[in-house]
KEMI-35626 format. One record per atom (N, C-alpha, C, CB): residue number from 1; chain; atom name; x, y, z. Coordinates in nm, 2 decimals, m for minus. Glycine has a CB too. Example, Ala and Ser with C-alpha at 12.3 -4.5 7.8 and 13.67 -1.06 7.14 Angstrom:
residues 2
> 1 A N 1.32 m0.57 0.78
> 1 A CA 1.23 m0.45 0.78
> 1 A C 1.32 m0.33 0.78
> 1 A CB 1.13 m0.45 0.90
> 2 A N 1.28 m0.22 0.71
> 2 A CA 1.37 m0.11 0.71
> 2 A C 1.29 0.00 0.79
> 2 A CB 1.41 m0.06 0.57
***
This chain:
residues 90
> 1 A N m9.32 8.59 m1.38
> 1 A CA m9.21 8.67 m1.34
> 1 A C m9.20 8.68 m1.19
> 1 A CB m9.21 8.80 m1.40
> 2 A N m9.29 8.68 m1.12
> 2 A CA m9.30 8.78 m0.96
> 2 A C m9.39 8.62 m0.94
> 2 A CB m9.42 9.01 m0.94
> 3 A N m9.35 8.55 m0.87
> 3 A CA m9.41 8.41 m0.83
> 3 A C m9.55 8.40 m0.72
> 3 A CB m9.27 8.33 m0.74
> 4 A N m9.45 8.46 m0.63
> 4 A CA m9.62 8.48 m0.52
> 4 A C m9.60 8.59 m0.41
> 4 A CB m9.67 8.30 m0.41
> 5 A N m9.66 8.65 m0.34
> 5 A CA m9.71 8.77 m0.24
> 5 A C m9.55 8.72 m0.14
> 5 A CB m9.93 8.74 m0.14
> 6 A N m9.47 8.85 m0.11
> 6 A CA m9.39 8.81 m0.02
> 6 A C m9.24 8.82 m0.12
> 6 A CB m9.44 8.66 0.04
> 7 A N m9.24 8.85 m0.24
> 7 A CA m9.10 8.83 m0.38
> 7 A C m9.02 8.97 m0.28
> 7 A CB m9.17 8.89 m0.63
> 8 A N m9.09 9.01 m0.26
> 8 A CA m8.97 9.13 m0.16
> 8 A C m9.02 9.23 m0.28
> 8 A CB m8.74 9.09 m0.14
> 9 A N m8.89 9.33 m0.28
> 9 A CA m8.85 9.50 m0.40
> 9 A C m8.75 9.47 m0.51
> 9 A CB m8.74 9.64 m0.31
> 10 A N m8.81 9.42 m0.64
> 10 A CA m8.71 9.38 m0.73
> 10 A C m8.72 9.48 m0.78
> 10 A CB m8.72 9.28 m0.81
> 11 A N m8.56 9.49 m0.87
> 11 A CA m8.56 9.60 m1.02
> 11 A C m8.53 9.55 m1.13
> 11 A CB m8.46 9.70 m1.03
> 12 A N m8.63 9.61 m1.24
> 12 A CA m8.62 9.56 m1.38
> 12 A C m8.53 9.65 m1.42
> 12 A CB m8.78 9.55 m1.47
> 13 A N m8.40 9.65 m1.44
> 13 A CA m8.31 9.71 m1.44
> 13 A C m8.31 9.78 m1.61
> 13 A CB m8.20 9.63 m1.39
> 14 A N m8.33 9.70 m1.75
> 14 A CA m8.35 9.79 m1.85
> 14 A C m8.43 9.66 m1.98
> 14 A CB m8.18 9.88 m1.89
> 15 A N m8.48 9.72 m2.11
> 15 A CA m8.52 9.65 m2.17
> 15 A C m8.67 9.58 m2.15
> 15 A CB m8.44 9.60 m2.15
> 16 A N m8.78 9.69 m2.05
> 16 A CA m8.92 9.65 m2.01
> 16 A C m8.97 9.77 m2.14
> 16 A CB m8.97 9.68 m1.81
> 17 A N m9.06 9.69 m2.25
> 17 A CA m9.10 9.74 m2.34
> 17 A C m9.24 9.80 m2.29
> 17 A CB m9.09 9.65 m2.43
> 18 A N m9.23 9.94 m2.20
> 18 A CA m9.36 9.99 m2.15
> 18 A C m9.49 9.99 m2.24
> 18 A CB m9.34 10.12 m2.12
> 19 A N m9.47 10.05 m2.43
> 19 A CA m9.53 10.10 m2.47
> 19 A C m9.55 10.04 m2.61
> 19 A CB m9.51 10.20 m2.44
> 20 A N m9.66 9.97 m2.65
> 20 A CA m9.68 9.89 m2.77
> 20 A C m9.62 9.78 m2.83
> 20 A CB m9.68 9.95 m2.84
> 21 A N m9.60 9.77 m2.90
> 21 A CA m9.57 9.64 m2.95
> 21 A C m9.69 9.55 m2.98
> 21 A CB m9.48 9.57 m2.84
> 22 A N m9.64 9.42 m3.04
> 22 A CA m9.81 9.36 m3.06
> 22 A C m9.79 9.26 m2.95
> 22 A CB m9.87 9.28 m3.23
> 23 A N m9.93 9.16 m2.98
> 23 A CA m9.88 9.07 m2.87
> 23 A C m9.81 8.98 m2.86
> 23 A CB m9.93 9.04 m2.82
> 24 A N m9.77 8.93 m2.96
> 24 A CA m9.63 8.86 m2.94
> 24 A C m9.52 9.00 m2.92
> 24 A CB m9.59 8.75 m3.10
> 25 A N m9.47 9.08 m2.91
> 25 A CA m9.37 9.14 m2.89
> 25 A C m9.43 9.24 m2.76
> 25 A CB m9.32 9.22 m3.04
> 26 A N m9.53 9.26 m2.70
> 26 A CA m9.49 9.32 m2.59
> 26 A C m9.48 9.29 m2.45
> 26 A CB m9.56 9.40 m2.59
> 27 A N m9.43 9.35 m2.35
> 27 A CA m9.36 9.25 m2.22
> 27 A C m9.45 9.28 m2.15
> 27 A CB m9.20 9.29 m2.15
> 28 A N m9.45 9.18 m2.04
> 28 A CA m9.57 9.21 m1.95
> 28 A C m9.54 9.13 m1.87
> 28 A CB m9.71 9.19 m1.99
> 29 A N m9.54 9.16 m1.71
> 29 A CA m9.57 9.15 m1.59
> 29 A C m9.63 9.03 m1.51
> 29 A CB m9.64 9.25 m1.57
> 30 A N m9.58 8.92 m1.50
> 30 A CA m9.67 8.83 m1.47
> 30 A C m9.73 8.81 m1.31
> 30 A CB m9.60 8.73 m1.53
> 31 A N m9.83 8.84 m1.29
> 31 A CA m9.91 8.80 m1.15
> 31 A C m9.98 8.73 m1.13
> 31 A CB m9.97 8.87 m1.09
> 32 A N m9.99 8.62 m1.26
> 32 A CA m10.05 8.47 m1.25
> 32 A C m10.08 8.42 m1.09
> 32 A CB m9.95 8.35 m1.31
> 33 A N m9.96 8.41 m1.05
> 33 A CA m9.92 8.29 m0.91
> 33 A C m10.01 8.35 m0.78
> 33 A CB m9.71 8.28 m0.87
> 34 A N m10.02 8.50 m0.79
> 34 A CA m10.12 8.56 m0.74
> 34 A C m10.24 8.47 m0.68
> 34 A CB m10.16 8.64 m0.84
> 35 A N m10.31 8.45 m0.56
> 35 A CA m10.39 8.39 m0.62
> 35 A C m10.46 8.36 m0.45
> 35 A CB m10.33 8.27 m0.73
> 36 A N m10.57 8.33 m0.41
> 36 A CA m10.64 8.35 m0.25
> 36 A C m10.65 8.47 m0.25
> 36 A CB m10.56 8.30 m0.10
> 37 A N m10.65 8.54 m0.11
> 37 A CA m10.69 8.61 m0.10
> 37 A C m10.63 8.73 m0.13
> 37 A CB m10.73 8.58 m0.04
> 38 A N m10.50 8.67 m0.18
> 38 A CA m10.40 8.84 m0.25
> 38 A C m10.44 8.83 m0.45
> 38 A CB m10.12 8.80 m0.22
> 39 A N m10.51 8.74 m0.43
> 39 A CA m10.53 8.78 m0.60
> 39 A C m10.53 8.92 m0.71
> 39 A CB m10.66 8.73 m0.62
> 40 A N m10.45 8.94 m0.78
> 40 A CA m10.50 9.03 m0.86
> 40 A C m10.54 9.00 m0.97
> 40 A CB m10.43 9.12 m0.87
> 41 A N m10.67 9.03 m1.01
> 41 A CA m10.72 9.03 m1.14
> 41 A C m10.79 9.18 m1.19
> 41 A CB m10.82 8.90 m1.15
> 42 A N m10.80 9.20 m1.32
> 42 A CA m10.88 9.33 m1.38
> 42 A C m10.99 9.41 m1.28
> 42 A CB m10.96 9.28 m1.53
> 43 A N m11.06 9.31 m1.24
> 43 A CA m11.19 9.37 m1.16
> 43 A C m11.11 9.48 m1.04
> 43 A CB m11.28 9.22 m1.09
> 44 A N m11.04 9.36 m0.96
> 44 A CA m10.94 9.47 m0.87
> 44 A C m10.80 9.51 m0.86
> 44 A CB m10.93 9.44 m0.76
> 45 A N m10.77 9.53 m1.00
> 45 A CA m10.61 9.57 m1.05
> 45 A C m10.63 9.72 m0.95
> 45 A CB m10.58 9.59 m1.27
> 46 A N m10.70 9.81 m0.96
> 46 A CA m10.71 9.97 m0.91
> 46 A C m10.66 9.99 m0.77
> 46 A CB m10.85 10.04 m0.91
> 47 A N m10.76 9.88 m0.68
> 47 A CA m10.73 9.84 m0.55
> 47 A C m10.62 9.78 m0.46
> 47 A CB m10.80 9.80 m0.54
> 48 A N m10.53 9.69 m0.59
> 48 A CA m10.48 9.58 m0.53
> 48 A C m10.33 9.65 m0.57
> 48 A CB m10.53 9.42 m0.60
> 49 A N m10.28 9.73 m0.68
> 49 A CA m10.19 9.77 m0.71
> 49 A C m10.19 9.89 m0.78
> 49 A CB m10.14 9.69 m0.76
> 50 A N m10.07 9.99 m0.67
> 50 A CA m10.02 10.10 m0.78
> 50 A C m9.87 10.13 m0.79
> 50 A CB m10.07 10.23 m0.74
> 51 A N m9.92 10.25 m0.93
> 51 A CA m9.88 10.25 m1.04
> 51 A C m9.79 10.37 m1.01
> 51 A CB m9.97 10.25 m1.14
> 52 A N m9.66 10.42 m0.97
> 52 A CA m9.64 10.56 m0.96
> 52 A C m9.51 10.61 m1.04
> 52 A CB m9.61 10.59 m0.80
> 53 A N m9.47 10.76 m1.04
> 53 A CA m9.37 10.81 m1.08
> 53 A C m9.25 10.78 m0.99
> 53 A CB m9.39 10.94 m1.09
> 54 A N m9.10 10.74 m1.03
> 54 A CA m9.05 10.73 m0.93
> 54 A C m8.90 10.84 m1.01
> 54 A CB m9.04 10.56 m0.87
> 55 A N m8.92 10.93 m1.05
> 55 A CA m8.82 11.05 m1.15
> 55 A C m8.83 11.00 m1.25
> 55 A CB m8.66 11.07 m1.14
> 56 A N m8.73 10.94 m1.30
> 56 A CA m8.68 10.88 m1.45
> 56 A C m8.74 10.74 m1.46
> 56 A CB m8.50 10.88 m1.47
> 57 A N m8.77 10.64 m1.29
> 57 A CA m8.82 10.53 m1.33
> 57 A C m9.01 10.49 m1.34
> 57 A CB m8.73 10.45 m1.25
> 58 A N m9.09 10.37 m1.28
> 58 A CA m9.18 10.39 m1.24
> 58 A C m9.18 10.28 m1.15
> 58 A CB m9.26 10.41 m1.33
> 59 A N m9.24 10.29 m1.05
> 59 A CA m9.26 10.22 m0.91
> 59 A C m9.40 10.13 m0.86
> 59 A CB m9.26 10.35 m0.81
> 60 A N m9.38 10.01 m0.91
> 60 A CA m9.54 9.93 m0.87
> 60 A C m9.52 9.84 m0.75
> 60 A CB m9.62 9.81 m1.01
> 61 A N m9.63 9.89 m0.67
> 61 A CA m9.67 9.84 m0.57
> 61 A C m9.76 9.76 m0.54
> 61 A CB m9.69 9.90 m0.53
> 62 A N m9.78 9.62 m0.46
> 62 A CA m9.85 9.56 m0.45
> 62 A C m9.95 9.61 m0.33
> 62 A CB m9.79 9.45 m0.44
> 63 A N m10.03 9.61 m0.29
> 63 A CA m10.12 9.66 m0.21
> 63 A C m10.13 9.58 m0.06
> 63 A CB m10.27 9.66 m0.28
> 64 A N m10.03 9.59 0.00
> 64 A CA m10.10 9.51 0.13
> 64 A C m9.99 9.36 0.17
> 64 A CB m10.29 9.45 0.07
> 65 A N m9.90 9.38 0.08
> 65 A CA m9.75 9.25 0.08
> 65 A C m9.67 9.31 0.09
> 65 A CB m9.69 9.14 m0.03
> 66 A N m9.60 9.47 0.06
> 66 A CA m9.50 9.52 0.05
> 66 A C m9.38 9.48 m0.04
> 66 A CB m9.47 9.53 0.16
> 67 A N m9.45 9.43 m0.17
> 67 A CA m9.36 9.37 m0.28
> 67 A C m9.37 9.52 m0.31
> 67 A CB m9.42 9.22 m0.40
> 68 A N m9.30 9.52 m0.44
> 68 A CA m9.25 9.64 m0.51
> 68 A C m9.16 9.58 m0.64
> 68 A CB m9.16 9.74 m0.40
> 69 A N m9.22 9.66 m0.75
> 69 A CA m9.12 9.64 m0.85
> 69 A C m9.06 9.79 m0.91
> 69 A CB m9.18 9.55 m0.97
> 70 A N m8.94 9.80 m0.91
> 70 A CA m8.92 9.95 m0.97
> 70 A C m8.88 9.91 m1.13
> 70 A CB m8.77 10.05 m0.88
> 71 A N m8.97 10.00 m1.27
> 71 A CA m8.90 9.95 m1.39
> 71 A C m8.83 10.09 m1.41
> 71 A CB m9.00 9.88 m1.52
> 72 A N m8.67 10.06 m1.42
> 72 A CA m8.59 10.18 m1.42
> 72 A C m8.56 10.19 m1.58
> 72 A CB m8.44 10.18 m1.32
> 73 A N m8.59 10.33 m1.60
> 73 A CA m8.61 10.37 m1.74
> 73 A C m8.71 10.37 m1.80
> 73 A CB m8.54 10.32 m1.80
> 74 A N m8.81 10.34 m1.70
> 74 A CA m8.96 10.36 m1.78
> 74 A C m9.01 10.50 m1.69
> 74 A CB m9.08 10.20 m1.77
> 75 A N m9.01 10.64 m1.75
> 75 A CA m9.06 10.77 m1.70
> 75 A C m9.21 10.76 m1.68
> 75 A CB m9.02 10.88 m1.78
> 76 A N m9.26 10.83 m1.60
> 76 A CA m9.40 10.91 m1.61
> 76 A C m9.49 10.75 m1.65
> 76 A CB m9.40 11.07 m1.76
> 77 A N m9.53 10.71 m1.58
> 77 A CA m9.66 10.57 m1.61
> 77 A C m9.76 10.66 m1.65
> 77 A CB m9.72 10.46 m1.45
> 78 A N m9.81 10.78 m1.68
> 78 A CA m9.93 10.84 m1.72
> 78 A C m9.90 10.86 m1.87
> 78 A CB m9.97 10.97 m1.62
> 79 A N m9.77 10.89 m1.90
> 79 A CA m9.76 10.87 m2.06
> 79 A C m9.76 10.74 m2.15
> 79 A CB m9.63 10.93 m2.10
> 80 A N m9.68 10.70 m2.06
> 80 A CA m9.68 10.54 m2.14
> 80 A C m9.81 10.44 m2.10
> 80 A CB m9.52 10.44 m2.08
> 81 A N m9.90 10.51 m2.04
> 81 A CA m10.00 10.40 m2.01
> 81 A C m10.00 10.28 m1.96
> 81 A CB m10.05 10.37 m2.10
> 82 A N m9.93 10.26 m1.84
> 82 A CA m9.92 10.12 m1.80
> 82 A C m10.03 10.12 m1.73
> 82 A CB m9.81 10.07 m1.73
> 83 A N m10.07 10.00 m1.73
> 83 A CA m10.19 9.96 m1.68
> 83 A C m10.23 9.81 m1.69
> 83 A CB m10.29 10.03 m1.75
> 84 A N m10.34 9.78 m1.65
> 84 A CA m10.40 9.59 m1.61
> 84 A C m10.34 9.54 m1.79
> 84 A CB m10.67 9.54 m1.57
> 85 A N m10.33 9.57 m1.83
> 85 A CA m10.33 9.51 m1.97
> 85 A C m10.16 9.52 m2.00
> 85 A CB m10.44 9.60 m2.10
> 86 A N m10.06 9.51 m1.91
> 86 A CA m9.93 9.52 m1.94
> 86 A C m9.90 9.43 m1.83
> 86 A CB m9.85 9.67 m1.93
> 87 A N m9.99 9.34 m1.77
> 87 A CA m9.97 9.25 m1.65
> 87 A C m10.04 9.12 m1.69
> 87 A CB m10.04 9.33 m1.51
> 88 A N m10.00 9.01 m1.70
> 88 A CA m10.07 8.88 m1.65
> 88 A C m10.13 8.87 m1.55
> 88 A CB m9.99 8.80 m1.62
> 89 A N m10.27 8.85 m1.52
> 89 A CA m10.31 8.87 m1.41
> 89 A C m10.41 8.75 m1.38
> 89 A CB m10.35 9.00 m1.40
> 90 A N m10.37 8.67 m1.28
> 90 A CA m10.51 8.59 m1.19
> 90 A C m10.62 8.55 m1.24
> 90 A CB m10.58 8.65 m1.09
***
């Protein structure tokens, strides 16, 4: 989805399935292309990216590129649990 370090501030405007599903049915984040020295993988998902409230939406940040994704209509990331396992990662 998000190709490499530098995608700029996109919005996932509606239809990002925050919370369950199995795994064929749930959506996820891809940061594959990630990769040198901006890699994110599990070990440094904490460090490399956060996760915030942004009102009604939620706001992920890349750590250190000034990418940004806002998913609008997904509230409160501490209820819905987003986390390394809602991302493709490196």
């Amino acid at each position: 989805m998000f190709s490499a370090p530098g995608f700029g501030n996109d919005t996932v405007l509606s239809g990002f399935d925050a919370i369950g599903g199995t795994a064929d049915t749930q959506d996820l984040i891809d940061f594959s292309a990630y990769s040198g020295t901006q890699d994110i993988t599990t070990a440094n998902f904490a460090s490399r990216v956060s996760i915030t409230d942004a009102g009604a939406d939620t706001l992920i940040t890349m750590t250190g590129t000034g990418d940004s994704i806002l998913l609008v209509g997904v509230a409160d990331h501490t209820t819905v649990s987003l986390a390394s396992g809602d991302f493709v990662l490196g």
